[in-house]
N, C-alpha and C positions, 0 to 999 in steps of 0.2 A: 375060792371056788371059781376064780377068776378063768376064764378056756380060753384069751387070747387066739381072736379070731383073726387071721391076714387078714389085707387090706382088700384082697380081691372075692374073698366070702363076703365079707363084708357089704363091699358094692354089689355081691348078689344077692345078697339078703335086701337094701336097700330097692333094688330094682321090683323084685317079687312084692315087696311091702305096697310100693306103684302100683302093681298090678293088681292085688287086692285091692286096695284104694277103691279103685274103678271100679270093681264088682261090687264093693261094700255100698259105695254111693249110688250105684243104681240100684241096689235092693232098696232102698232107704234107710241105712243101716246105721249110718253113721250121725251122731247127734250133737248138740253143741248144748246143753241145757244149760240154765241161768240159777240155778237154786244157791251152788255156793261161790258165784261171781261175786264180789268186793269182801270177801270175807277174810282177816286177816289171820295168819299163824306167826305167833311167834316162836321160835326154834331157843333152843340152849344153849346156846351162846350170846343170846340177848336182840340178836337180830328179827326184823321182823317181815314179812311180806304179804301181798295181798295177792288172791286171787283173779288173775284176768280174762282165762279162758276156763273150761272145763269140755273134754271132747270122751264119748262113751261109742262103745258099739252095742246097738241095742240087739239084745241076747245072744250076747258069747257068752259060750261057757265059764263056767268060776270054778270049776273043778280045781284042785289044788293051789288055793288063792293066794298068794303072794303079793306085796309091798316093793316097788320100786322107788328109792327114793334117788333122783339125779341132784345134783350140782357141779356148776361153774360158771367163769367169770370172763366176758367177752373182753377182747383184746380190745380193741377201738371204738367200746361204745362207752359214752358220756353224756350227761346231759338229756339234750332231746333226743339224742339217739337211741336212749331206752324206748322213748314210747313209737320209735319207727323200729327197732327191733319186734316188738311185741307185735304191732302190725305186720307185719316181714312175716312173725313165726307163724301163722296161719296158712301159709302158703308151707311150709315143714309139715302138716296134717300126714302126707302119703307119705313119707317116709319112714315113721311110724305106725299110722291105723293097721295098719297092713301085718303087721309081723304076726307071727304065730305066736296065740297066749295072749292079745292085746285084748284089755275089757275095757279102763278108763285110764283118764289124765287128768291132773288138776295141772294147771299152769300157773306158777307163781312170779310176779313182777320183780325184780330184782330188790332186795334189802340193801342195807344201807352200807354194808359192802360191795355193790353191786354186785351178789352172788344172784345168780338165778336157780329157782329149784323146779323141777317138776314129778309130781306123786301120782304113780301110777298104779292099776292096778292089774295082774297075769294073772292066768289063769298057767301055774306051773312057774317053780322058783329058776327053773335050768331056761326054760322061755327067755325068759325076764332077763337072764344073766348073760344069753345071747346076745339081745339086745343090747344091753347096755354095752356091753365092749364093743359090737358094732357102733353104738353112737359115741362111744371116748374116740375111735378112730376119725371118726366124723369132726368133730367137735375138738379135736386138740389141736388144728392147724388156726382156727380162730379165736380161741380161747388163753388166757394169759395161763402161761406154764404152771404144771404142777393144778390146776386149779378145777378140772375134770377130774368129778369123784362119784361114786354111785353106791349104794346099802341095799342090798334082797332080804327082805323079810317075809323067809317062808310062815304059810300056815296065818298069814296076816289077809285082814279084807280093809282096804284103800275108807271105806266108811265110818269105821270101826278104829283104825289108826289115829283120824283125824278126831274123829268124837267128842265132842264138848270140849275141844280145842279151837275150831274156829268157827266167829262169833258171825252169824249167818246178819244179824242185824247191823252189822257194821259200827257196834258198840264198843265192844272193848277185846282185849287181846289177852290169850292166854299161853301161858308159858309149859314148855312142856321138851321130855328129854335129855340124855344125855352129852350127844353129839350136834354138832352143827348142822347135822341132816336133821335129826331126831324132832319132832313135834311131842311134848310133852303128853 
């Protein structure tokens, strides 16, 4: 389903996303809540990650809900550099919030392959899939080759995905899926 978007949609798509940003954040639209912050998933391949951010727009439509699931692997970060990447990615908010079909994000801290993931929720799977090829373009000149990957799962709601997969109390880890994206 891949629509290989040039590099120059792309950066208009990222710009408009800007633009939105700013109108989301002066509505007060845009929200950071803490409910499943430190909650960990572990994925199918045995790796596991924790939750660091979570960023929602408060009431977008969920109309034809769809599952974004990203991963990949930063070329030059190691170490403490994970935990100044995840500070850094905060400042990435606009160029996301903004796209058309954006509802939520869970932000996942990198596992122990240093893959990083992040689960999203659209409203519309053709949204979501814009996106995401916009962001492999983004994301493949810093990321170690081959290693930008993405899943749309239509007809899926971001809630419901993760559901008695990750442990809100910071207890225990559950295992879940087929794929390395996949959350059980």
């Amino acid at each position: 389903m891949a629509q290989h978007v040039s590099s120059w949609n792309a950066a208009k798509s990222v710009a408009m996303s800007v633009f939105r940003f700013v109108v989301l954040s002066c509505g007060g639209r845009i929200q950071q809540p803490q409910r499943h912050v430190g909650g960990r998933l572990t994925f199918a391949n045995g790796t596991t990650a924790r939750v660091f951010r979570e960023t929602v727009v408060r009431d977008a439509p969920t109309a034809d809900s769809a599952v974004l699931v990203v991963e990949f692997r930063l070329r030059w970060v190691h170490g403490f550099l994970h935990r100044v990447f995840r500070w850094e990615s905060l400042l990435n908010t606009p160029l996301f919030v903004g796209f058309p079909g954006f509802v939520s994000k869970l932000w996942l801290s990198h596992d122990e392959r240093e893959v990083y993931r992040g689960i999203y929720q659209w409203s519309g799977a053709a949204r979501a899939e814009a996106y995401a090829e916009a962001l492999s373009l983004i994301l493949r000149p810093v990321c170690v080759r081959g290693s930008v990957s993405y899943q749309v799962i239509p007809g899926q709601v971001r809630e419901e995905f993760v559901a008695g997969r990750e442990e809100l109390a910071r207890k225990h880890s559950i295992r879940f899926g087929a794929q390395s994206w996949a959350v059980a």
